[in-house]
Every structure is written in C-alpha cells, then in structure tokens.
N, C-alpha and C positions, 0 to 999 in steps of 0.2 A: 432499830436497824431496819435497815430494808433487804432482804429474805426470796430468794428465789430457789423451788426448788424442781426440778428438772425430771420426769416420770414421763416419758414420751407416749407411751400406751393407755392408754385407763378404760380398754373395754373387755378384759378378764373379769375383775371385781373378785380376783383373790388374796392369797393372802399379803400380796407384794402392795398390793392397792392396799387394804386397809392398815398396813404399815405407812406408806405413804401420808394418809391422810393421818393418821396419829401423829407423823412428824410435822404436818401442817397444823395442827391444832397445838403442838408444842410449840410452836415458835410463834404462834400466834396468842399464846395466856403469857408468853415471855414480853408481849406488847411490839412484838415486830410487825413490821407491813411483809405480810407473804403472797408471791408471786407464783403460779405454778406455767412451768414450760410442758403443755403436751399436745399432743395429737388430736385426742378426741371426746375430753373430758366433756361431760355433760353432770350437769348438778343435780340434776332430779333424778336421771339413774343412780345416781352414788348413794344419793340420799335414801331410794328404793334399797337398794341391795343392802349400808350397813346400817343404814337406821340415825347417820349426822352424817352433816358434810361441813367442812371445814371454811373457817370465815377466811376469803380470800380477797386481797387488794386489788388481783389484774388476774387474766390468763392470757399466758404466749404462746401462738401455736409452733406449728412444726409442721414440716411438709410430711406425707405419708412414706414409708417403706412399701413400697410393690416389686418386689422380688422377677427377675424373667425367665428365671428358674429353675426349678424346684432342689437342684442339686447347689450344694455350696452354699448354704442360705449364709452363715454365719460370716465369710466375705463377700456376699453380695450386700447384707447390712451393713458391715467396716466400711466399702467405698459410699454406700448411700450418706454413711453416717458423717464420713470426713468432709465429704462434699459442705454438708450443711453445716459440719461444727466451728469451724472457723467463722463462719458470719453469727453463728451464736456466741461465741466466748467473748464476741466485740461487745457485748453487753453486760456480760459478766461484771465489766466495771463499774457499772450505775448499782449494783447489788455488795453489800457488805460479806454475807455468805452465801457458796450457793452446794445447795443439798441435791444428791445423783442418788435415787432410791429407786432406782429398778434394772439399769444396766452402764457396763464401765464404758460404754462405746461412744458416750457422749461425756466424758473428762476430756476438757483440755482447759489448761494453765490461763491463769489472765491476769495482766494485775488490778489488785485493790480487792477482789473476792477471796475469802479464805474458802476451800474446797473440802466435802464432805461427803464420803462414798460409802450407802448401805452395802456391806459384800455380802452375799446369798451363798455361792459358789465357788471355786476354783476356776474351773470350766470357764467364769465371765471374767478370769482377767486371764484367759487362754494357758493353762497351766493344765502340763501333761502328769497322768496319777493320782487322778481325784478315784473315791471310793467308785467300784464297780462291782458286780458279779454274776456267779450262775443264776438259769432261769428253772432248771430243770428240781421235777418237787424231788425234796431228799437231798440235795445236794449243798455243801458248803458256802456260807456266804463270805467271799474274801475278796481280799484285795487284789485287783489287776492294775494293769497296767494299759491305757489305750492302745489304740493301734501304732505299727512304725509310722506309717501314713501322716498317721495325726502331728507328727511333731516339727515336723515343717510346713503343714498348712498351718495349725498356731502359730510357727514363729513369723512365718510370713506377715497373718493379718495383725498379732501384735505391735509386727512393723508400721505396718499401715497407721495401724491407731495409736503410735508411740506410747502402750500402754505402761511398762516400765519407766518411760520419764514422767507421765501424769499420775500415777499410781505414788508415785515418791515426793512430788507436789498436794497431794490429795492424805486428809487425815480418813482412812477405812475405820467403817466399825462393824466389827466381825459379830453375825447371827450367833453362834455358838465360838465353843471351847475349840472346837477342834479348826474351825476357819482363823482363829486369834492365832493358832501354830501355822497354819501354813501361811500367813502376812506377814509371819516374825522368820520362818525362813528364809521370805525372800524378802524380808528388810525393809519395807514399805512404814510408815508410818500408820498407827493404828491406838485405837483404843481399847480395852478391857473389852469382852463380850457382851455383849447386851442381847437376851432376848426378845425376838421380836414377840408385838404384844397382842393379847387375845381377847375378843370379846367374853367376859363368861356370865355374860348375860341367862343364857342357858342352862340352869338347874336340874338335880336328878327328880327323879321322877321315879314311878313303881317300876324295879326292871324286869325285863323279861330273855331268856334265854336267844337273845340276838347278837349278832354284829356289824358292826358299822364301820365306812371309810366315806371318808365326804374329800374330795377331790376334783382335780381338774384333769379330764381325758388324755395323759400323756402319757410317753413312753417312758420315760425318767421316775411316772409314779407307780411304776412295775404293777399292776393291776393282775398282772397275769399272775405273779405271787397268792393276791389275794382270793384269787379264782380258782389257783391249785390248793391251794388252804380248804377252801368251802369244798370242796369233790370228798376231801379227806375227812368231814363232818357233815355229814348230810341229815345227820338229827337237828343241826341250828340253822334259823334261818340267817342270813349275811345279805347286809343294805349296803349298796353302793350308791351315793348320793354324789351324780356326777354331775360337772357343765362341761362344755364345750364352747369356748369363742368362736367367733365369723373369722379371726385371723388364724386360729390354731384349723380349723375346717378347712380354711382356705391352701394353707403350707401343709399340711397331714391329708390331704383328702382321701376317705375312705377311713382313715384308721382307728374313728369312735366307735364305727358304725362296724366292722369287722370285728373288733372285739367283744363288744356286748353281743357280739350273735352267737359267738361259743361261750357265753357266761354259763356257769351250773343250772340247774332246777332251783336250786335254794337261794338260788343269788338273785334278789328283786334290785333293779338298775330305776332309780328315781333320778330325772330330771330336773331336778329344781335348785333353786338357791336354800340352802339352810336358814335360815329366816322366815323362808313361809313353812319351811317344816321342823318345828323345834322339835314335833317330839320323838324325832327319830334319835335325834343325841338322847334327851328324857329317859327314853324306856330300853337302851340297848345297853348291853352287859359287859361286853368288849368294845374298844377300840383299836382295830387290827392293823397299823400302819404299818406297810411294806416296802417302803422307798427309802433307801439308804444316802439321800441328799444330807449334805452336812450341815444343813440349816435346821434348827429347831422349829416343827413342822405348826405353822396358827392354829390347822383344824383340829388337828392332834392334841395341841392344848385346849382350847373347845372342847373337845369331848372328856377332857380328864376335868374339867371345867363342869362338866355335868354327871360327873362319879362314873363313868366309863371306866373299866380297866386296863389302862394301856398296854398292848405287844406289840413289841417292835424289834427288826434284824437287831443283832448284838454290836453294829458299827452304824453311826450315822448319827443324825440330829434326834433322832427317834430316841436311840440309844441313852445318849445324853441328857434326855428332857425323864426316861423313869431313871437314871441315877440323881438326878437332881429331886424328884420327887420321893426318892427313895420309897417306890410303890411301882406294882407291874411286873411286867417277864420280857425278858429280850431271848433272844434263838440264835441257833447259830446255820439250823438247814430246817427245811419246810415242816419235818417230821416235828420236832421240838417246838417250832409254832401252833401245830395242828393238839401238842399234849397242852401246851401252855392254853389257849384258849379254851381247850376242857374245863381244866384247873381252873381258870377267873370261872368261868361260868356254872362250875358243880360244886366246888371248894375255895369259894373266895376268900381272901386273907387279909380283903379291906372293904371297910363298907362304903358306897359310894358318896355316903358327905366323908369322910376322910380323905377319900381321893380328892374333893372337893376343896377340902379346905388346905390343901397341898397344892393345889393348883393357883391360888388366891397370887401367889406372888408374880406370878405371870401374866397380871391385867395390865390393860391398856393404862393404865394410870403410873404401875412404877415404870414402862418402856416410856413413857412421856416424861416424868421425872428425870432421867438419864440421860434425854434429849437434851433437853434443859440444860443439865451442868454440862455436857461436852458443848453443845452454843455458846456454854458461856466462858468454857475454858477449862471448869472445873471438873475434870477428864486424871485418870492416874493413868501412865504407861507401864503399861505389863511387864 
C-alpha cells in the first residue's frame, strides 16, 4: 500500500517524534511505500537524536506556522491550519492510509484514504476537563476543571476545524487507559490503548543516591513540582536533563530560561539530549515524573527501562505506567512525593534489573507490532 503519514513538526525530537518514526518503520517492514507530510524533517538530525531513521518513499512539505501573536496561539494555528488543509486532503486520495501522529488540527476526511489519529491528550481534540491541579508544595493533586473562558474558545476553534465530524471519520488510538475512556465518551471511533514505545536501549548501571527527569521545557511538564520536591530533600542530588526547541523559545520567550534561574542548589539542569548522556538514566535511583498528562510518558518508561524507580502524581499517564509495572510510588501532594523518593532511595523494594525487566514490555518492538495489526485491521474495539 501506499502510506502517508502526516507529523508537521519534527524539530522537538521528543517523545511524539520517536513515536512517529516507530509508526514509520511499521508500515514500512509491513512492505508499504511510506510518505511523511512535515515541515521540517531533516534525516541526519533524526538520525543524531534517536540513533535510526526511518526508510521513506517521498517527503511532503508544509508551509510553516508563524503565529502574529503571542496570545490565542491555539486559534491562530486552527485558521493557519484550515487554510492549508483542504489543499492537503486533495492528496489524501493517491494514499491508501493516512496516519496523523502529533496533532488533530490537520484531520480532514477524503475519499479513498482510511484515517488514523495518534491521541496524546484531550486538550488536542479541544475537550474541556482534562486532568489539572495545584502547584503549591503540600497541597492535593486533583481534579479541576478549566477555566469558564476556555469553553467557548474550544468550541469555537473545534468549529473551525470541524473536529467532531473528522474525529468520527478518523480510527483514534488512545496512548493510555485513561484517553481509551474519554474517546469512548465521546463516541469517536478508537482502538484498545496502545502504549507509546520506548527506546530501552539504556541499562542499569551502579546507582547512586540521585534523581532524574529528562524532559522538554514546558509548562504542562510542571517542573516547578520537581523543583519544590528537591528544596524538601536537599541531601539527594536531582538531574533535570532538559531541551528547549527554537519554536517552544520562540512562542514561550523567557520561560526556560526564568525557571532554571530559581531551580534549588541540588538541582543540576543538563542541556543535552539523552543519547549523549546515558549515564545519567544508568546511575540515578529515582525517576521523579511530575506531570499529570494522560499519555503514558517515553522518558519515564526510559528511565524504568534503566532500573530507575518510578514516582509519579496518583492521576495521570505516570500513574498508570507503575500500576502497569506493578513497581514504584505514586502521591497524592508534594509531601508523600518528598517520603516516596526517600523510600526508593534508602529502602528500595525492587532491584533495578526487576524494574528493568518489567519495563521489557514497553519497547519499541511490541508498539510496532500493534501498529501492524490495526494497519491491517486486526484492531479489537473496546
């Protein structure tokens, strides 16, 4: 078959990208011709960053998103986005399937391509009541509710981007358990959850009384959690191994660079991509993930991938990836995090090749596998 799939960004190189290119390397041992639609794919960066890059038949560009400002971005990308989708879908018909692995803003229906939507979030098919909470240390992690505000500017740009009719055109496959519930509420077609897949190339190593978060500079990956965490244990040291993109720089200006300037004393901030530093996953004792996204987090598996002991808030993809490993500590307020990583680090209650070999089922190998059968049909509905 002939296979396009549609990722308009590719200069993060996190974990949305190396999902992507997993789903390219699946459809491509399936013996398909794969097509990627993006922006600004370059093959020797991809290749730097995950270590392969995916055998591809063509690449389709995309004109760029340049925003004129800085407030409303998520309807200034709807209008940018509609503008160009219609002259894209006209192509969709020369493609037998076409795969959308990193945002819903470019689904729209065509005939002859069956339709295929990686979902990460709520938030990306504009759905008000996705997880949130407090920031303050001590305080409960729960459930809110977005602002009043927010729920007519979603329904608006949903308008925009008729995401309710292509969404129900479109087979979704939910990152976790808990995104499979909220596409079954709103009745969208979907498959079982599949998590996204992890390199675990990365092995344990001799540990030492540290912790780790390997991340990309945003607000959604609550950093500030992790940083009121470290104030409350200033006997461990805490590695934050962060990047920043030119386009997160660009739409956040200021806000990497303000936050690491009130990081703790303990908290050492590495720049680099994970790949030139393995052995910061190797020799660290925690994996501290603080972001309550409902997507099962890649780095997070990584690090449990390398005998790290996973902590994570009690709601979220985090949540869900140690009850799947049935291994770790989830919390419920910053306090309970601050004992919990005592605990993994003075009284550990797994050793890190068991963490290790509990992580095994989350390589990039069975997320390919999975690929495969819903390409080919052989998908069960929940």
């Amino acid at each position: 078959m002939k296979v396009l799939v549609v990722h308009p960004r590719f200069d993060v190189f996190g974990g949305g990208e190396y999902l992507a290119i997993n789903v390219m390397q699946a459809l491509d041992e399936l013996g398909h011709d794969v097509y990627l639609r993006s922006l600004d794919y370059n093959e020797e960066a991809v290749e730097r960053a995950f270590g392969s890059k995916p055998n591809l038949a063509g690449i389709l560009p995309l004109a760029d998103f340049k925003p004129k400002f800085r407030k409303a971005l998520a309807l200034q990308k709807a209008i940018s986005a509609k503008r160009q989708r219609g002259k894209v879908a006209i192509t969709y018909s020369q493609f037998d399937q076409v795969w959308h692995t990193q945002t819903t803003y470019w689904i729209e229906s065509s005939p002859g391509a069956k339709l295929f939507n990686i979902f990460y979030d709520p938030t990306d098919i504009f759905t008000i009541g996705s997880i949130a909470s407090k920031h303050s240390a001590g305080e409960s992690v729960v459930r809110t509710r977005l602002s009043t505000f927010k729920k007519p500017y979603y329904y608006f740009i949903k308008s925009i981007l008729h995401t309710d009719r292509e969404l129900k055109n479109t087979l979704s496959i939910p990152l976790s358990r808990s995104l499979e519930v909220t596409l079954n509420k709103l009745h969208y077609p979907h498959t079982g959850s599949v998590p996204a897949p992890a390199s675990l190339k990365i092995k344990p190593g001799p540990k030492r009384k540290q912790v780790v978060l390997v991340t990309r500079i945003a607000p959604q990956k609550r950093i500030g959690d992790f940083f009121a965490i470290a104030r409350m244990l200033p006997q461990y040291r805490f590695i934050l191994l962060g990047s920043v993109s030119a386009t997160e720089r660009r739409l956040m200006p200021g806000y990497a660079d303000n936050l690491i300037r009130v990081k703790p004393s303990n908290v050492d901030y590495v720049e680099k991509r994970l790949w030139t530093v393995p052995e910061i996953l190797e020799e660290s004792a925690v994996y501290l993930y603080p972001a309550i996204e409902e997507a099962i987090n890649i780095a997070f598996m990584q690090g449990c991938g390398a005998g790290c002991i996973p902590v994570a808030p009690s709601m979220g993809g985090g949540a869900e990836l140690i009850d799947k490993l049935e291994a770790g500590y989830t919390y419920s307020d910053l306090i309970e995090a601050a004992r919990s990583v005592t605990e993994a680090i003075e009284n550990p209650k797994w050793t890190a090749l068991e963490i290790q070999r509990r992580a095994e089922a989350f390589d990039e190998a069975h997320f390919r596998n999975r690929i495969k059968a819903i390409s080919k049909g052989e998908y069960s509905f929940p």
